[in-house]
C-alpha positions as CSV (number, residue, x, y, z in Angstrom):
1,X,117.2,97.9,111.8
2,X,119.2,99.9,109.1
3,X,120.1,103.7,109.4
4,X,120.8,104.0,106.0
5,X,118.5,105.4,102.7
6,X,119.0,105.5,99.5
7,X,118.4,108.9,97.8
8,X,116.8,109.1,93.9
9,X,120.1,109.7,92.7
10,X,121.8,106.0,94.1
11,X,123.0,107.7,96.5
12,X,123.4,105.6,100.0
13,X,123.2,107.9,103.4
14,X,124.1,106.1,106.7
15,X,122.6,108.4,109.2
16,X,123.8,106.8,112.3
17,X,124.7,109.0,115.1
18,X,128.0,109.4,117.3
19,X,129.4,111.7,120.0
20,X,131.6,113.3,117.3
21,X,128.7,113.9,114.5
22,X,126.6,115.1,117.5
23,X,129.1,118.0,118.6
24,X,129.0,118.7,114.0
25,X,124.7,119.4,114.5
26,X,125.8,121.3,117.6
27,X,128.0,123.7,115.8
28,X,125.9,123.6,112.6
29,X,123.3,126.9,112.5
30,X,119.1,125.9,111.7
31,X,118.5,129.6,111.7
32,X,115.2,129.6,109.4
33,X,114.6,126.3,110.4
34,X,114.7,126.1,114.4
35,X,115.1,129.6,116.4
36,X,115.7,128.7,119.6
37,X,119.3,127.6,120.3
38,X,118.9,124.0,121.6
39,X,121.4,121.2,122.0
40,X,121.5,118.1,120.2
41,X,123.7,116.1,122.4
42,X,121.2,117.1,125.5
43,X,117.6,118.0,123.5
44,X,114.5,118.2,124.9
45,X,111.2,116.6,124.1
46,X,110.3,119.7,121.9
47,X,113.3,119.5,119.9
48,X,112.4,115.9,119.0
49,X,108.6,116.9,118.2
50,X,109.8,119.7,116.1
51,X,112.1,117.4,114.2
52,X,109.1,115.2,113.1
53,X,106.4,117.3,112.9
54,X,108.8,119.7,110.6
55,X,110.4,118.2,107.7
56,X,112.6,121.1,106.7
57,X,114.3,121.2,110.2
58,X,114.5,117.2,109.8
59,X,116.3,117.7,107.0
60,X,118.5,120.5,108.2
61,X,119.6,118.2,110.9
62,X,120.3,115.2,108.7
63,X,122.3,117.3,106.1
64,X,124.3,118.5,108.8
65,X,124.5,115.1,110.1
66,X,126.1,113.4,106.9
67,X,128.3,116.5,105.4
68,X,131.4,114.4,106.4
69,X,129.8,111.8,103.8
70,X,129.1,114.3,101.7
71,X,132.7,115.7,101.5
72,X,134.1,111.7,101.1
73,X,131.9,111.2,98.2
74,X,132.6,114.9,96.9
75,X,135.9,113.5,96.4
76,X,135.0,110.2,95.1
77,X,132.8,111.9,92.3
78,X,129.5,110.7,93.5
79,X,128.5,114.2,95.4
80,X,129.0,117.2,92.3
81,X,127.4,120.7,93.1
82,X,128.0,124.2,91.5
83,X,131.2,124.6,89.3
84,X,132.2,121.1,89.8
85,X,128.7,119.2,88.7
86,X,130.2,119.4,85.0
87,X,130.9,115.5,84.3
88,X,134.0,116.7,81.7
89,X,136.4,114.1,83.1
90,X,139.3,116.5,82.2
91,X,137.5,119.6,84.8
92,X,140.2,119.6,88.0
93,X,138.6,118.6,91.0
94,X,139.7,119.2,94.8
95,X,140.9,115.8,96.3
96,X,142.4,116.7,99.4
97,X,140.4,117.4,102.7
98,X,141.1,120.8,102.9
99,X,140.9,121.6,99.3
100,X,137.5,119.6,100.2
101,X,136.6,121.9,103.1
102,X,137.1,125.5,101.0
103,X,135.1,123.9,98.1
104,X,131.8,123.5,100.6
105,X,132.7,126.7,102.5
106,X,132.8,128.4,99.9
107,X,129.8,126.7,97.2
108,X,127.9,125.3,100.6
109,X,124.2,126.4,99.1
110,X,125.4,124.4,96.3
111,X,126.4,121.6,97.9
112,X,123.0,121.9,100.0
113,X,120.5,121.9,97.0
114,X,123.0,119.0,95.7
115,X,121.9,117.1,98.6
116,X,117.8,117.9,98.7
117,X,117.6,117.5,94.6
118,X,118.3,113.6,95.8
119,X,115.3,113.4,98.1
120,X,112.1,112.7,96.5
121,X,109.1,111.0,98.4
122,X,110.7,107.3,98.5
123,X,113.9,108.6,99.8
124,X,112.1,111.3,102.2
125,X,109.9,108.5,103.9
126,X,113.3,105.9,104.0
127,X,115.4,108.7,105.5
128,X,113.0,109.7,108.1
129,X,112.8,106.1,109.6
130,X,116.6,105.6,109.5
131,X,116.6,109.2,111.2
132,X,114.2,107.9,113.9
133,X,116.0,104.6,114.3
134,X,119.5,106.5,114.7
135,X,117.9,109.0,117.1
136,X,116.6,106.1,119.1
137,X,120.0,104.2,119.2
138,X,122.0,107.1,119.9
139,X,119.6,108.2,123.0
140,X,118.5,105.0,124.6
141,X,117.0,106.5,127.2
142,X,114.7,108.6,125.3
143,X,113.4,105.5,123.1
144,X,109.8,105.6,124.6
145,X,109.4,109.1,124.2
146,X,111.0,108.8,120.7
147,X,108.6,106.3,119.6
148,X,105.2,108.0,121.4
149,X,106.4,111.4,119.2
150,X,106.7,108.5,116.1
151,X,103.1,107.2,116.5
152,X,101.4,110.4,117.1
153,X,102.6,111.4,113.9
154,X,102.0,108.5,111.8
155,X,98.6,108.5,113.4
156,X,98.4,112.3,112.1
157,X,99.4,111.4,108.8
158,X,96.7,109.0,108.5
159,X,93.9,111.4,109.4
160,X,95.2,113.7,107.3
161,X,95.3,111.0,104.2
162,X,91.4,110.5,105.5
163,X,90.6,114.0,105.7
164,X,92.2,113.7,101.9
165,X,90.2,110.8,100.6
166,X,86.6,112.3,102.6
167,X,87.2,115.4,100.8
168,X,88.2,113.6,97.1
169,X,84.7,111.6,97.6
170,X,82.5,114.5,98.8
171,X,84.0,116.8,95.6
172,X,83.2,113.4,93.1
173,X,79.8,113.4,95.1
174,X,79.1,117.2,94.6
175,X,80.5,117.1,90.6
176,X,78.5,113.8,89.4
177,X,75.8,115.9,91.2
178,X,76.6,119.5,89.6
179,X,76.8,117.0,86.2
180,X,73.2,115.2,86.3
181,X,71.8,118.4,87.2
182,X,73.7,120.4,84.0
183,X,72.1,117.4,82.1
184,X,68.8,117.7,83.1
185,X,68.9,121.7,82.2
186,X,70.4,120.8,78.6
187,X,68.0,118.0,78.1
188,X,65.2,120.8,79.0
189,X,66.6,123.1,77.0
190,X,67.0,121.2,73.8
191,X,63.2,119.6,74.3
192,X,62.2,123.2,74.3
193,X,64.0,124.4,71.4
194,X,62.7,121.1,69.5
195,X,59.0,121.8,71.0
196,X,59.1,125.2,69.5
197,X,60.7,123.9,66.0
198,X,57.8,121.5,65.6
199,X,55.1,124.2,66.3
200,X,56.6,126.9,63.6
């Protein structure tokens, strides 16, 4: 199964996992997203629940996870942020990877909100199951426990979409209700008025 997405912008992420992109999300700070210092390469069960019960520390990890792509397609004119997103073809651009480097060290919120302005629902849903998949191929032996954390939230979702839908009918309910019953006051009103019309 793929471990790529697409973002909104055409934008393809491969968010497949290695020993070397591991150590990157080790060295990488979630502070505001994750307190506790935790290890990607060794996590534990409540690192992976946090990752899918909280989508802005998902998506912490995964933009820490493809900045390497980022960079590549930085240079390739595909990844603009801050004073380089002007498309004037003639505006110098760093090409090198170390003219690369200082560019995101030094516009990195930039390059961040670059990334999440490419993620709308489509791409949120697509990136979380390439997310999963990768975490699953990348830890084997945590699979099961991977795909229990998976189900217990889709199974959340879903009683959260029928909490959602209950709620839509009983408000529809409780307006064609409040409706009918304005009706009936304004039909008893107007009677009145024409009732007291006819007797003068």
């Amino acid at each position: 199964m793929s471990t790529m997405f697409t973002d909104r912008k055409g934008r393809t992420w491969d968010l497949s996992l290695n020993l070397g992109i591991a150590r990157e999300i080790d060295a990488s700070s979630f502070k505001g997203y994750y307190e506790p210092t935790f290890s990607f390469i060794k996590p534990e069960k409540q690192v992976f629940s946090a990752m899918i019960s909280d989508q802005k520390f998902m998506w912490a990890v995964i933009w820490a996870l493809v900045q390497r792509q980022a960079r590549q397609k930085f240079r390739e004119g595909s990844f603009l942020f801050g004073p380089y997103s002007d498309p004037d073809p003639t505006q110098v651009r760093p090409t090198t990877p170390s003219e690369t480097d200082e560019a995101f060290k030094t516009h990195y919120d930039a390059a961040e909100l670059e990334f999440v302005e490419g993620l709308d629902g489509k791409a949120m849903t697509e990136g979380r199951k390439a997310f999963w998949r990768s975490l699953s191929d990348f830890f084997p032996d945590q699979a099961t426990v991977l795909s229990l954390l998976e189900r217990q939230y889709d199974r959340l979702r879903m009683k959260v979409n029928e909490s959602v839908t209950e709620m839509e009918q009983d408000m529809e309910t409780s307006l064609d209700e409040a409706l009918e019953k304005d009706k009936l006051t304004l039909r008893g009103k107007f009677k009145k008025l024409v009732e007291e019309r006819s007797a003068n």
